[in-house]
C-alpha positions in Angstrom: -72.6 -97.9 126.5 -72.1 -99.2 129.9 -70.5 -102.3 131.1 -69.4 -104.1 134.5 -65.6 -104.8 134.8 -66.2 -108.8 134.3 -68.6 -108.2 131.2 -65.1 -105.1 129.6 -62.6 -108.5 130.3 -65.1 -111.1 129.1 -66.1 -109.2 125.8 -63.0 -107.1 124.8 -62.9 -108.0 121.3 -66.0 -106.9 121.0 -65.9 -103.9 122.5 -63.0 -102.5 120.8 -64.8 -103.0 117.6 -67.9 -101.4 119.1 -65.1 -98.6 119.6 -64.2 -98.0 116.3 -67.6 -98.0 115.3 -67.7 -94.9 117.2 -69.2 -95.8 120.3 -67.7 -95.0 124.2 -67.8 -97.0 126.4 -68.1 -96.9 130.3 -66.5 -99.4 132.8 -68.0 -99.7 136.3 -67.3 -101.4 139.0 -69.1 -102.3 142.0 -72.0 -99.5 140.1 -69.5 -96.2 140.0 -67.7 -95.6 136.8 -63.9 -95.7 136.8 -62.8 -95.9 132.9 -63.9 -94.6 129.7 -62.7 -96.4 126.6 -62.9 -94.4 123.3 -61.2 -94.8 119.9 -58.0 -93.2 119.3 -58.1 -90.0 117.6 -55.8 -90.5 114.3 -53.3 -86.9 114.1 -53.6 -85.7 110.5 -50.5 -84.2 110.5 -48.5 -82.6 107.0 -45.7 -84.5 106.2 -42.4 -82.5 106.4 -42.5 -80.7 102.7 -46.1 -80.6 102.3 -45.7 -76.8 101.1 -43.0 -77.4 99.6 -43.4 -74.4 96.2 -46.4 -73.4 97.4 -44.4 -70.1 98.8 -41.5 -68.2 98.4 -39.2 -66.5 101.2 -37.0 -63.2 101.0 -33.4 -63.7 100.5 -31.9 -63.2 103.9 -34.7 -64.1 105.9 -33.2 -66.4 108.1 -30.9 -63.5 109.2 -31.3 -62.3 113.0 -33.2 -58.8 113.4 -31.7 -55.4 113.7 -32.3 -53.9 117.7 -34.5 -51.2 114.7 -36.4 -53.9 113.3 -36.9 -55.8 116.6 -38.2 -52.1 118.0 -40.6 -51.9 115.4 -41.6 -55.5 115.1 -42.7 -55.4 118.9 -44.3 -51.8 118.6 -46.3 -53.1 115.3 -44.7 -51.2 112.8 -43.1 -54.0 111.1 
């Protein structure tokens, strides 16, 4: 959808609902384009935990690596 700068400030409501209907909107002004208004994407992010018991690590694995291990982690032997 398209819409003159007067027509965005005169029928904001509405167009924000329009929005979260799905729908983009254009502003122009003076003909040329110079805004897009689209809905926010909503972040789906895990909350810290989520796989909490859903894994278990090694003993020691926080531990740094040997200059051995290192070697081989970076040659692909690891």
């Amino acid at each position: 959808m398209q819409v003159s700068v007067h027509e965005a400030k005169t029928h904001l409501s509405r167009l924000l609902d329009l929005i979260q209907d799905g729908e983009e909107v254009i502003i122009h002004r003076h003909g040329k384009p110079v805004a897009r208004l689209e809905a926010v994407r909503q972040s789906h992010e895990a909350p810290f935990g989520a796989m909490r018991g859903e894994f278990q690590m090694k003993e020691g694995w926080e531990r740094p690596l040997t200059d051995e291990e290192t070697d081989a982690f970076w040659d692909g032997k690891w």
